[in-house]
C-alpha positions as CSV (number, residue, x, y, z in Angstrom):
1,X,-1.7,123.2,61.9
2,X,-4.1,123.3,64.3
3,X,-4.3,125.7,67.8
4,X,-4.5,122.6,69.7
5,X,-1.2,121.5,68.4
6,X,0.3,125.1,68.1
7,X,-0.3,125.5,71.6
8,X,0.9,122.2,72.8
9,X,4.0,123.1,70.4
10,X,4.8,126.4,72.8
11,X,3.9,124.8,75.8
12,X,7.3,122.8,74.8
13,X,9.0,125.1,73.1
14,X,13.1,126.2,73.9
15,X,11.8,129.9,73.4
16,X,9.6,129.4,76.6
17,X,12.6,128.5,79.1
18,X,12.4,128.3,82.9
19,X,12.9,132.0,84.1
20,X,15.6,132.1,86.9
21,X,14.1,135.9,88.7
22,X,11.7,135.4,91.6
23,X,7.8,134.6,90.2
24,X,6.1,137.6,89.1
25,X,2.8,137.7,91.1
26,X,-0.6,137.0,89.7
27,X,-3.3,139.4,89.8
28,X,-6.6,137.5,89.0
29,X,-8.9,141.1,88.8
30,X,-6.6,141.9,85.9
31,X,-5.3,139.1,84.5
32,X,-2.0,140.2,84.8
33,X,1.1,139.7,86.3
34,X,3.5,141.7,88.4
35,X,6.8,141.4,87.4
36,X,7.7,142.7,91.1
37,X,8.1,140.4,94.1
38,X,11.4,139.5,95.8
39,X,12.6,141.2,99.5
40,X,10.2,143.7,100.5
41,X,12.2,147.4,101.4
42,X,14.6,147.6,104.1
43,X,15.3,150.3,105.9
44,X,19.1,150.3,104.6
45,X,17.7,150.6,100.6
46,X,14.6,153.0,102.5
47,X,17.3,155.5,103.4
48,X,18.9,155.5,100.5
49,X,15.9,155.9,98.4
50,X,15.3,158.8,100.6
51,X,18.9,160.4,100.3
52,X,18.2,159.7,96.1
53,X,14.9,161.7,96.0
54,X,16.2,164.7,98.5
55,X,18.8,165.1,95.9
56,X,16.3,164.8,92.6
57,X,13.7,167.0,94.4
58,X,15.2,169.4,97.0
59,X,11.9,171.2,97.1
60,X,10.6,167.8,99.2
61,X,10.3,168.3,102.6
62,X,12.3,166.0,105.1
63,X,8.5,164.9,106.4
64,X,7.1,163.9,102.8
65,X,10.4,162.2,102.1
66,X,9.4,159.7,105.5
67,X,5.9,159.8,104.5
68,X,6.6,158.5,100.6
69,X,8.3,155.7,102.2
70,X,6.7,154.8,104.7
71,X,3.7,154.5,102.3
72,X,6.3,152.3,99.8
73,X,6.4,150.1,102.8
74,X,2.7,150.0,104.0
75,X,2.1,149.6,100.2
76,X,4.2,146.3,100.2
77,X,6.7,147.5,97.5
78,X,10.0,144.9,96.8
79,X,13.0,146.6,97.0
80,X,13.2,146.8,93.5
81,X,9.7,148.1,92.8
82,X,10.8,151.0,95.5
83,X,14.2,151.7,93.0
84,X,12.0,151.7,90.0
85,X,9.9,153.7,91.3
86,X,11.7,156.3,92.3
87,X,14.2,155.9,88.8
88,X,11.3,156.1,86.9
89,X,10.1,159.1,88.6
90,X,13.1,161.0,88.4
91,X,13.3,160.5,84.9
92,X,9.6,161.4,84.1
93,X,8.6,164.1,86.2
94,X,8.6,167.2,84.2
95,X,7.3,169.7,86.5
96,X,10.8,171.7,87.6
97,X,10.6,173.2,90.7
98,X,8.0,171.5,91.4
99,X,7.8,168.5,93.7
100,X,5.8,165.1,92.5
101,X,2.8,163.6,94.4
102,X,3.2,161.2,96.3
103,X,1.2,158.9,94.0
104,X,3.4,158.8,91.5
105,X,6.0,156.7,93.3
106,X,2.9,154.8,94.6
107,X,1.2,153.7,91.1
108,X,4.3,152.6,90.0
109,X,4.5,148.9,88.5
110,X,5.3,146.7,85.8
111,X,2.3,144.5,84.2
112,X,2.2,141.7,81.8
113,X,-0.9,141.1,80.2
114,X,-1.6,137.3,80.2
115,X,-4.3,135.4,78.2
116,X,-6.3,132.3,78.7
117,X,-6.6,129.6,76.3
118,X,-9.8,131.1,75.7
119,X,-8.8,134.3,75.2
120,X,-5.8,133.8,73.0
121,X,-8.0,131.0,70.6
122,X,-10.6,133.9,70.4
123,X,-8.1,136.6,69.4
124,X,-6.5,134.2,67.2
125,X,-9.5,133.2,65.4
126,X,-10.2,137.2,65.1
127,X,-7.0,138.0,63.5
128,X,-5.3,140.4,66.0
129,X,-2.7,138.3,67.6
130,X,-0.4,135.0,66.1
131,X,0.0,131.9,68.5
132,X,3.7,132.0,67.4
133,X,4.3,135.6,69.4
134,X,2.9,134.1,72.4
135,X,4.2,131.1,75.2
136,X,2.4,129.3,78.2
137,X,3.4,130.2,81.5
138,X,3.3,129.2,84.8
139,X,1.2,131.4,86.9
140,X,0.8,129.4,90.2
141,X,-2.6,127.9,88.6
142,X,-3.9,124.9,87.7
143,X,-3.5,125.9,83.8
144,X,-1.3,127.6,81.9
145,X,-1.9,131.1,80.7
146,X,-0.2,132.7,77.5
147,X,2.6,135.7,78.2
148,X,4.2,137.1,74.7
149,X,7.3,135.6,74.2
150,X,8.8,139.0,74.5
151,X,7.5,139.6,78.1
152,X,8.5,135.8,78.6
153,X,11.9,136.3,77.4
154,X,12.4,140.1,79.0
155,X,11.2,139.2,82.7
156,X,12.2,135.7,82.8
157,X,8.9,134.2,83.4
158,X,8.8,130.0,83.9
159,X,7.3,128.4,81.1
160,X,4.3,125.8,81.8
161,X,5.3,122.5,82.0
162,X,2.5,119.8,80.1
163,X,2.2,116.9,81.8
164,X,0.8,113.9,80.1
């Protein structure tokens, strides 16, 4: 079978379902997507961010603590980036006693690499990846680009729709 075919075989395919979370956001630079995007932070989930990193890191002074989020908000984090972040932080930061930079709440994200047509032929045709482990998606574009089915599957992504 040919790519052509394969692809136009996952474009359609029941594994690539319509994802039902909010549409990660695409980052050309990268080719990638954000799986972030939704309600940016409140101040209600703001304070209780701040009441969950006082307790994680009691070394953190009260002024840091406004200062991380206020930079979560200038940095345009959804509210669920912001409690990933900080989960992800508390879990990882190994340094005890010792409070964690700012920057690593602020660096904080989750990426899907996405391929074009291009891209995922060429790979295909060198051997390191398999059409089958990948789906089109919808990125907001005027063509599809190809998420593994995994990352389709784990984030929800909408599949691309072919239109004859």
């Amino acid at each position: 079978m040919g790519h052509e075919s394969t692809a136009l075989r996952l474009i359609n395919s029941e594994v690539c379902s319509t994802g039902s979370r909010p549409t990660p956001r695409y980052l050309p630079k990268t080719n990638e997507l954000t799986i972030y995007s939704g309600n940016p932070l409140d101040k209600r989930q703001a304070a209780e961010l701040s009441l969950k990193v006082a307790a994680a890191f009691p070394e953190m002074s009260e002024p840091k603590i406004r200062l991380l989020i206020e930079m979560l908000i200038d940095e345009k984090f959804s509210e669920q980036r912001a409690i990933d972040a900080v989960k992800h932080v508390i879990k990882q930061h190994t340094a005890w006693g010792k409070e964690p930079p700012i920057g690593a709440f602020i660096q904080y994200d989750r990426r899907i690499k996405i391929l074009t047509y291009a891209e995922i032929t060429k790979q295909s045709n060198e051997g390191s990846l398999s059409w089958d482990d990948y789906c089109a998606v919808d990125v907001g574009l005027d063509k599809p680009r190809w998420a593994l089915i995994e990352d389709v599957t784990r984030y929800g992504l909408k599949a691309w729709k072919a239109t004859t």
